[in-house]
C-alpha positions as CSV (number, residue, x, y, z in Angstrom):
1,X,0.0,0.0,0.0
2,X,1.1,3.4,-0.8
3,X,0.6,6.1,2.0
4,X,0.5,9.8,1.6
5,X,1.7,11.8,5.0
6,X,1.6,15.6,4.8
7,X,0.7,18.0,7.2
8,X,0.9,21.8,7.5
9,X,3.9,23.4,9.5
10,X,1.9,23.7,12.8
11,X,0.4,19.9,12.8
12,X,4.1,18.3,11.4
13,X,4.8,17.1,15.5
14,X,1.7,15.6,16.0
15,X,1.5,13.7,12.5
16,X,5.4,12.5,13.1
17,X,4.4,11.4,16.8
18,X,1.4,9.6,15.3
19,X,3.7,7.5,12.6
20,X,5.7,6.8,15.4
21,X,2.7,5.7,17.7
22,X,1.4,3.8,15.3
23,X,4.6,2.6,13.1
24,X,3.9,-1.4,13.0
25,X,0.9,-0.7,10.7
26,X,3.0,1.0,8.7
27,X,5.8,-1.5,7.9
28,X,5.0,-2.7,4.8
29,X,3.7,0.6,2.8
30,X,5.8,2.6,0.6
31,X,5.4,6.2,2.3
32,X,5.4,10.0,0.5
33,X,5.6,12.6,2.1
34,X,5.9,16.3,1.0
35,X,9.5,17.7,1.7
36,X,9.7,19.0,5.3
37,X,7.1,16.6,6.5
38,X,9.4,14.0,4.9
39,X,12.7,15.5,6.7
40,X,11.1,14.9,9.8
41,X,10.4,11.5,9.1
42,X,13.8,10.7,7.5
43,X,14.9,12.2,11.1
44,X,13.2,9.9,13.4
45,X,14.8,6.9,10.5
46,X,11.7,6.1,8.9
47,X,12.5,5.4,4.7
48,X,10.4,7.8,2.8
49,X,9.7,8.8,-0.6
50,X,9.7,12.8,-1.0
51,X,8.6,15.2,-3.3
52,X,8.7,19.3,-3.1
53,X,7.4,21.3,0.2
54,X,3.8,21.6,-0.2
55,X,4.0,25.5,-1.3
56,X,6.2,24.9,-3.9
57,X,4.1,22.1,-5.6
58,X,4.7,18.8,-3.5
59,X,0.6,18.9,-2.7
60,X,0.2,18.7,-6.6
61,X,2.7,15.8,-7.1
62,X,1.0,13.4,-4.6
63,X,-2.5,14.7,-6.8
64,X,-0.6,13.5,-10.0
65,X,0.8,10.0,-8.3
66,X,-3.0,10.0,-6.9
67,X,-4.9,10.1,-10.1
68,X,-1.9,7.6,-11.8
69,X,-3.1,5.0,-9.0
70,X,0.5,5.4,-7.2
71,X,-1.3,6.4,-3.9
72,X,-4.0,4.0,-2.0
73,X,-4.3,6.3,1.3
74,X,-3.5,9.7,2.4
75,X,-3.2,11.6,5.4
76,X,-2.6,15.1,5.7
77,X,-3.0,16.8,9.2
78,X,-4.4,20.5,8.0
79,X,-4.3,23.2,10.2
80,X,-7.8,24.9,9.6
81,X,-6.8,27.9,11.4
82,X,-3.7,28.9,10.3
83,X,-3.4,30.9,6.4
84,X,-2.5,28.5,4.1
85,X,-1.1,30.4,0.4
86,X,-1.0,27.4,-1.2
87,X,-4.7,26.1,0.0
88,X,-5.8,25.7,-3.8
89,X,-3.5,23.0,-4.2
90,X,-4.7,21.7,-0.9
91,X,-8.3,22.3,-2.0
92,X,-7.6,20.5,-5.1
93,X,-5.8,17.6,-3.4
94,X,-8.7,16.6,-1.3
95,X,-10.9,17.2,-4.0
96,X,-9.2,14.3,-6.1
97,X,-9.5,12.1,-3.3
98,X,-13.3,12.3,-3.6
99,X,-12.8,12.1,-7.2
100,X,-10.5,9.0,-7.1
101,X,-12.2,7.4,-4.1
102,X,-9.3,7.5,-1.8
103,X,-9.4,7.5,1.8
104,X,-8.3,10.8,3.3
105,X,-8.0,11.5,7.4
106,X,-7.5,15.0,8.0
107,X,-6.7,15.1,11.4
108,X,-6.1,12.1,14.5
109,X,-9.2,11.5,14.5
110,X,-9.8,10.5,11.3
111,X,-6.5,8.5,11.2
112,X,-6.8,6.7,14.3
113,X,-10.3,5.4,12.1
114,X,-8.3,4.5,9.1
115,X,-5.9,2.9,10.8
116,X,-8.3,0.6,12.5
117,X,-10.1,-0.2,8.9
118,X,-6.3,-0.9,7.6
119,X,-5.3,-2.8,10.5
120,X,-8.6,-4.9,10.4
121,X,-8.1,-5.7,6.4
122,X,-4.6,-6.8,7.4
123,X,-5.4,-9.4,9.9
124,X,-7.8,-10.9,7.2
125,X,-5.3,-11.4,4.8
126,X,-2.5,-13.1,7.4
């Protein structure tokens, strides 16, 4: 499975602390990740796949390996409060995972749910 991580600057911690909580589930996806998000990975050792920071059109590279079926799940930990100059490409990014059918979490919550679903559809096929 292929997994999308991004997250704006103020919600980077809390999506890095929640790889880490939940790493096992992760083992064996191929992860992207826009390019600081993905430094922050790289720095707690985790193998990851980057493309450009989010504002300079990383948000619209995960879109294109989206629609080209390179990416099966995507989470991206959005700051709704903060002021995003880039939030068409965000805007857009979400929109294609409606379009494509591809499970987005937007915040723990959400992730925590997907997580379950993936861990769940794991422990059918072992």
């Amino acid at each position: 499975m292929n997994i999308a991580l991004i997250a704006h600057d103020g919600k980077k911690p809390e999506l890095v602390s929640f790889f880490l909580k939940n790493k096992d589930l992760f083992l064996n996806s191929e992860i992207y990740a826009t390019a600081t998000t993905g430094s922050h990975l790289g720095d707690m050792g985790v193998s990851v796949n980057t493309v450009l920071s989010g504002p300079l059109g990383g948000d619209a590279q995960i879109a294109s390996l989206m629609v080209t079926g390179g990416i099966d799940m995507v989470f991206f930990f959005r700051d709704p409060l903060g002021k995003h100059p880039h939030e068409p490409d965000v805007q857009m990014l979400m929109r294609l995972c409606d379009v494509h059918n591809i499970p987005l979490a937007t915040n723990p919550a959400g992730a925590e749910l997907m997580l379950r679903a993936l861990k769940g559809k794991l422990h059918e096929q072992g």
